[in-house]
C-alpha positions in Angstrom: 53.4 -35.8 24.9 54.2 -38.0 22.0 57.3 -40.1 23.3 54.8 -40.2 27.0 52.1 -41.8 25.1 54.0 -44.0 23.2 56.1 -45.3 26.5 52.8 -45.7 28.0 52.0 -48.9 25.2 54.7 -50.3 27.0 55.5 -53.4 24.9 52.2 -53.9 23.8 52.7 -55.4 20.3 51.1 -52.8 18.5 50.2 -55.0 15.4 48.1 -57.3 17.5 46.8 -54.7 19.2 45.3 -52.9 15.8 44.8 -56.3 14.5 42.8 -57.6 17.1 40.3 -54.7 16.8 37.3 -55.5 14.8 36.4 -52.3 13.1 37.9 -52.1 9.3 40.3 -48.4 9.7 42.2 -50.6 13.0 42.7 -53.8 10.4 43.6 -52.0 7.2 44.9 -48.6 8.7 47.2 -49.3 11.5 48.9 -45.8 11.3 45.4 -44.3 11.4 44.9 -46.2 14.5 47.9 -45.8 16.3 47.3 -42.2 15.8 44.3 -42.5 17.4 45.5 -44.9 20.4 47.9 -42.2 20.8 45.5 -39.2 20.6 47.1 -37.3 17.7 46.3 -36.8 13.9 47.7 -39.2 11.5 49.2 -36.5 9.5 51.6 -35.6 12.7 52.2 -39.3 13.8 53.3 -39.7 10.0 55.7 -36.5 10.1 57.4 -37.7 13.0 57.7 -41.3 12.1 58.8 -40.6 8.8 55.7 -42.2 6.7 53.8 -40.8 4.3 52.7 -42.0 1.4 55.5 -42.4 -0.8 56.4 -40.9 -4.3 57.4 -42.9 -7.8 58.7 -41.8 -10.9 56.7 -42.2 -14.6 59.0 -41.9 -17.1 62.4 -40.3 -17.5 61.5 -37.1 -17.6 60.6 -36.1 -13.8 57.6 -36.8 -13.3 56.8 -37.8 -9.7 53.5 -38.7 -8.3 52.3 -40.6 -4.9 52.2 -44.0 -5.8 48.4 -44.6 -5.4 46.7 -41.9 -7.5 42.8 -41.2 -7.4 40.4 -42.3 -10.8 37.7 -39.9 -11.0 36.1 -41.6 -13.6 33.2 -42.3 -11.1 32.9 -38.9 -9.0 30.4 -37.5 -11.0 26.8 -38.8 -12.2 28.7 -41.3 -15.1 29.6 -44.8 -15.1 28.8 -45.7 -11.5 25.6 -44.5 -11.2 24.4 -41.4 -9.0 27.4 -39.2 -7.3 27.3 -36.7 -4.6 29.2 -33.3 -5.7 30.1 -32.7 -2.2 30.9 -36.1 -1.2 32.7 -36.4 -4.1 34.8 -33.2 -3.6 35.0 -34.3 0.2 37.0 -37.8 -1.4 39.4 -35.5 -3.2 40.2 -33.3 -0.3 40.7 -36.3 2.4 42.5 -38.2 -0.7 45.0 -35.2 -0.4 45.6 -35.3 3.2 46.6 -39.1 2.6 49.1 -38.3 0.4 47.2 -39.6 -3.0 47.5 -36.7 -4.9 47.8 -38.3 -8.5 44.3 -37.0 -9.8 43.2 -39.0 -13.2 40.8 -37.7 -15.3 39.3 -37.1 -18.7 37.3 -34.6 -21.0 34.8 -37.8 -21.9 34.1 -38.2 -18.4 30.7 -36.8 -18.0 31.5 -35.8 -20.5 33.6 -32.6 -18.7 32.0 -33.0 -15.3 35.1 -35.1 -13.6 37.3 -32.2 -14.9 35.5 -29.3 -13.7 34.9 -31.4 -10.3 38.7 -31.8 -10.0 39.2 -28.3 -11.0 36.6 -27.2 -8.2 38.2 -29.4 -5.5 41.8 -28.0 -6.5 40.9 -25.0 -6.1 43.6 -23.5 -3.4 45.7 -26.8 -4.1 46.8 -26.6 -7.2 50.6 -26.9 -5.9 49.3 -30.1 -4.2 48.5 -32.3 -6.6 49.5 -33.9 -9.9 46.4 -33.9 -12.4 45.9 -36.0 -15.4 43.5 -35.8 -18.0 43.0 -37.6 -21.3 41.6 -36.3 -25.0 40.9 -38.5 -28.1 37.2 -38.6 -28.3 34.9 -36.5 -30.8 32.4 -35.0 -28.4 29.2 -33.8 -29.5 27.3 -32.3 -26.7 26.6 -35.2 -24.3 27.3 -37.8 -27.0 30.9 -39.6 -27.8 31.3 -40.0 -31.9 34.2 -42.4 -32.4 37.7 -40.8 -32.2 39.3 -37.6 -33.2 43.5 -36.8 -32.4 43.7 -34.7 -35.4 46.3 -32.1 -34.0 43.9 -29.2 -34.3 41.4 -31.0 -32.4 44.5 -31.6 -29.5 45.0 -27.7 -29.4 41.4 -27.4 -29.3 40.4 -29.6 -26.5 43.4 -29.3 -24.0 42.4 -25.2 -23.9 39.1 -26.6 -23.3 40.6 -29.1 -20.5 42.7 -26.4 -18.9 39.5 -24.6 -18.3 37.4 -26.8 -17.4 40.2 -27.6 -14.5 40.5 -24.2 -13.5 44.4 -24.3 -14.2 46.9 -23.0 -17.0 49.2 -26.3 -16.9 48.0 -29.9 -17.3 50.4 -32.1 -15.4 50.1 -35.3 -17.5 48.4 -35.2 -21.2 46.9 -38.6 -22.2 45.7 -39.6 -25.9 43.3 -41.6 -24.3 42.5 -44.0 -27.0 44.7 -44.3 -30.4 42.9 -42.6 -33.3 44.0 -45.0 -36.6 42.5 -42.4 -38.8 45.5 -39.8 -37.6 49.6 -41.2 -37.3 50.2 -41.2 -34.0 53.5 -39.1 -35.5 51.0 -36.3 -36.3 49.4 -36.4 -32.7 52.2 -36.6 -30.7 54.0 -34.0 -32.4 50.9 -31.5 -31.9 50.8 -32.8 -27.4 54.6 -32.1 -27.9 53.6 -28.6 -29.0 51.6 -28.0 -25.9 54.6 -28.5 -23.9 56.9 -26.2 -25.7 53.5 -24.1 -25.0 53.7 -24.4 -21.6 50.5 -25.8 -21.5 51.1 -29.4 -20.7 54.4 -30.7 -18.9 54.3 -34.1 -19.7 52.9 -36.6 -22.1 51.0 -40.2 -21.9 49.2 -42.9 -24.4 46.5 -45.0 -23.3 45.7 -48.5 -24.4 48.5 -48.0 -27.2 50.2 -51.2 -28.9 53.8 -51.9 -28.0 54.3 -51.2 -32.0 52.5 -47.4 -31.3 54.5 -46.8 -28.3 57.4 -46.9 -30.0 56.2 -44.7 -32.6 55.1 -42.1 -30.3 58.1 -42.2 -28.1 60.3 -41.6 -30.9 58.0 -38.6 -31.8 58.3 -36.8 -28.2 59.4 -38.6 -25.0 56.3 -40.5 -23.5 56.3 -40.5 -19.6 53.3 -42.8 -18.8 51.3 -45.3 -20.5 47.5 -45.8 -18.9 45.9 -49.3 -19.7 44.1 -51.6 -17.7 45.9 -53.9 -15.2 44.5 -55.9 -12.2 44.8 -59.7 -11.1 42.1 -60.0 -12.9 43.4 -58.4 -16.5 47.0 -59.7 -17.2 47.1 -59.3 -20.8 50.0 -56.4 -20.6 52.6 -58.3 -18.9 52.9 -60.6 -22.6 54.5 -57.2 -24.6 53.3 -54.2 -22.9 55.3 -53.9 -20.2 58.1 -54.9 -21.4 58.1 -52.2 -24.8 57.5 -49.3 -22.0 60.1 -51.2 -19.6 62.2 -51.3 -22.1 61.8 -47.3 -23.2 61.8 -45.9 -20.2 58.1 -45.7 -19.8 56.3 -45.6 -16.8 52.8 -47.7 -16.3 49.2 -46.5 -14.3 46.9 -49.2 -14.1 43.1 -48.1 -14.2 40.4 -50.4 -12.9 43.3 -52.2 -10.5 40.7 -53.6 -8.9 39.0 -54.9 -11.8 35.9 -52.3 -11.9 35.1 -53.2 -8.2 34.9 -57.0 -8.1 38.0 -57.5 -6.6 36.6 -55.3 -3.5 34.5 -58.3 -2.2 31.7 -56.1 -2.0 29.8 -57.1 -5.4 27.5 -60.1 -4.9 24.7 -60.2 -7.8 24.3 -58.2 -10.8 20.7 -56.9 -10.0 22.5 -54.8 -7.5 24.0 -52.4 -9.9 21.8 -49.1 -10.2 20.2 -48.8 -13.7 22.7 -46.7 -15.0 25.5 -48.6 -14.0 27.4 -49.3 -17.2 28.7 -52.8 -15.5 25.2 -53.9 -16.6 26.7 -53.9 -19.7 30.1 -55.0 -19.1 30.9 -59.1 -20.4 32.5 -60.0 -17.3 29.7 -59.2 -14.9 27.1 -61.0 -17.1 25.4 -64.5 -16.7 27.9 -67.1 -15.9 30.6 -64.9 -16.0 29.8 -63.5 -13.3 29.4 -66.6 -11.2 32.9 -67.7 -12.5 34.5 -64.5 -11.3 33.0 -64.4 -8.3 34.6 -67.8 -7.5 38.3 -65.8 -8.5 37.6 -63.3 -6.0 36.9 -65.5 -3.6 40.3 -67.0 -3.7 41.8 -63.5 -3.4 39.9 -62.9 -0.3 41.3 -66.2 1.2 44.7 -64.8 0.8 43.5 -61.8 2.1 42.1 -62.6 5.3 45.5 -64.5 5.8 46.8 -61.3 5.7 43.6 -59.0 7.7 43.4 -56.9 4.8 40.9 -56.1 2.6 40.5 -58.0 -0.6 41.0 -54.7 -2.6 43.7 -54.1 -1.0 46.1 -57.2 -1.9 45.3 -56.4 -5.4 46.3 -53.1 -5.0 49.8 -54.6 -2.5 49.8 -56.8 -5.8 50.3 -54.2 -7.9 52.4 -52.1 -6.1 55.0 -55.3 -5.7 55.2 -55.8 -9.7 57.5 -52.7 -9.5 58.5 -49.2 -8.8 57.6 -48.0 -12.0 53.7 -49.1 -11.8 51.4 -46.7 -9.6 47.7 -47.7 -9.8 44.9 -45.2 -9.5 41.7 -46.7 -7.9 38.7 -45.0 -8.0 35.6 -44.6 -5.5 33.2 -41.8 -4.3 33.7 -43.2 -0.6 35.9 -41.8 2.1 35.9 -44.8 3.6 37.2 -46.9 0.8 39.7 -44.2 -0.3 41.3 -44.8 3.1 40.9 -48.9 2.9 43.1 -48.0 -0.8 45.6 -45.9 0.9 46.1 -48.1 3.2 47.3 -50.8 0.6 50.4 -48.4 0.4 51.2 -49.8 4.2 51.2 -54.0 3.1 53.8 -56.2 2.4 53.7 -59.1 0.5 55.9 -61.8 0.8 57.2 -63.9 -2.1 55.1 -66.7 -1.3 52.2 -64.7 -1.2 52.8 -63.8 -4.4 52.9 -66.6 -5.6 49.8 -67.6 -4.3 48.0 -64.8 -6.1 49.9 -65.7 -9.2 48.7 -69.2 -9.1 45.0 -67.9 -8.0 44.8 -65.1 -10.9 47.0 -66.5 -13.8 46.6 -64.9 -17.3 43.4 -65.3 -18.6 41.6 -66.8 -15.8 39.0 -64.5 -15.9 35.9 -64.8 -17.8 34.6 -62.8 -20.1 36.1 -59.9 -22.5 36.7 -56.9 -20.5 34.5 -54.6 -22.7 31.8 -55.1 -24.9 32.3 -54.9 -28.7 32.1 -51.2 -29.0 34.9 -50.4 -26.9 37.0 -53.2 -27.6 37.3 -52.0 -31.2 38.8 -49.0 -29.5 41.8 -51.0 -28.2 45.2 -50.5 -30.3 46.2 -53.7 -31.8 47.8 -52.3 -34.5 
């Protein structure tokens, strides 16, 4: 039925045919449409054409994961404003089906409620996903109080993250910010414990210093390092990347489409719900925002050039800087998890490239990318 259908296109040039479609899934999916033109499901279309999405390695240690993961930061009622439990759990399960199955995570989400949503919507799938999660805050009920990666507070809270997620292994182990009252030595050597446990298989930092990555990853091999990375946040590429380059070290990106503004979609700050936390974020206030908006749309000029999505040339952007970067987007949409996956599927050439090079240099975006709080959080030591 397959080979029928397809001789039946005749030599139809399938890219203009998708491409001249107006709806969003034929523009930035075209092996969700072709399925479709041919009457089968993508997943089968993808088997027998030999795509899926494809894997990358973090580290040295084995650690493979699809090379688009899934930010859950937002899937529950914190950061984004409201969330829908089943739509939310509905994202995770059609995220699976693509392929992305590289779920990041934290305790301070929520706090707890992205971990015991993940652990919900794994349920019967634990063998099909990779999940992350992160420790380093001292939680006291709802509230965050500053930092704690004291090593009996690791032992304590990944038992407490392994049941929130409903799971006796924790695929990757973040120390999601670095705590300067504890040597990273000391922490490290208690996440390295975990392994030998059996309760975490590997280890990541997040927002380290070049200077504590080394530290750590003389400590206990460190498979990933989590900071932010986007065309519109650039400051890694100056000595991040190349410490963790240089160690083996592989590199997730969160916010790689700087917190939504690179979508397109984001117009004026009175749109944000109330308890948005953007509302408080420097580069979405007063004349930064205006500026911004002006950066993103430049990207979109490249991207139309391309009939992609804004969102997703940052993510092709990403993906091009090398094999050993694999972003995790985040959204509570179906619809926009599938415009993300479908980043997976464009190719950039070296001109456009450098076209979004010379659009989004270092430092062209305005504003600091947190307000004072949690930039004193940041490692600079």
């Amino acid at each position: 039925m397959i080979s029928f259908a397809i001789k039946q296109l005749g030599d139809v040039d399938v890219n203009e045919l998708l491409f001249d479609r107006s709806d969003r899934a034929a523009k930035r999916q075209p092996t969700l449409m072709l399925a479709k033109l041919l009457g089968i499901p993508k997943q089968t279309l993808t088997k027998i054409l030999g795509e899926s999405m494809k894997t990358r390695t973090l580290g040295t240690q084995g650690l493979t994961v699809s090379e688009l993961g899934l930010g859950c930061m937002g899937l529950t009622n914190y950061a984004y404003g409201k969330a829908d439990e089943k739509e939310s759990i509905a994202v995770i399960h059609r995220a699976i089906e693509l392929g992305v199955t590289f779920l990041d995570t934290a305790e301070v989400y929520g706090p707890f409620t992205s971990e015991q949503l993940v652990g919900r919507a794994a349920q019967g799938r634990r063998d099909q996903v990779v999940i992350a999660t992160k420790f380093g805050f001292a939680i006291s009920g709802s509230t965050r109080q500053g930092l704690n990666s004291n090593p009996a507070h690791v032992h304590k809270v990944c038992d407490e993250s392994l049941k929130r997620l409903g799971t006796d292994y924790i695929d990757l182990f973040y120390q999601h910010r670095v705590d300067p009252a504890v040597p990273i030595e000391e922490t490290v050597g208690a996440m390295a414990e975990l392994v030998q446990q059996g309760k975490v298989r590997y280890l990541g930092l997040s927002e380290a210093s070049p200077n504590t990555i080394r530290r750590a990853h003389a400590v206990y091999p460190i498979s990933a390092l989590q900071s932010e990375y986007s065309l519109w946040e650039r400051g890694v590429e100056a000595q991040t990347l190349p410490t963790v380059r240089e160690l083996g070290i592989g590199f997730v990106p969160y916010s790689p489409v700087g917190r939504g503004f690179l979508t397109g979609q984001i117009k004026r700050f009175e749109d944000f719900a109330e308890d948005d936390y953007r509302r408080t974020d420097p580069r979405f206030q007063g004349e930064n925002f205006n500026l911004n908006l002006k950066l993103v749309e430049r990207v979109k000029q490249i991207a139309q050039g391309k009939k992609a999505a804004p969102s997703q040339v940052a993510l092709a952007w990403l993906l091009h800087q090398g094999d050993d970067i694999v972003p995790i987007p985040g959204t509570k949409r179906i619809a926009y998890l599938e415009e993300n996956a479908g980043a997976a599927e464009i190719e950039l050439s070296r001109e456009v490239l450098d076209q979004l090079n010379q659009v989004a240099p270092v430092g062209v975006t305005s504003g600091d990318r947190y307000g004072e709080a949690m930039m004193s959080m940041l490692d600079r030591s």
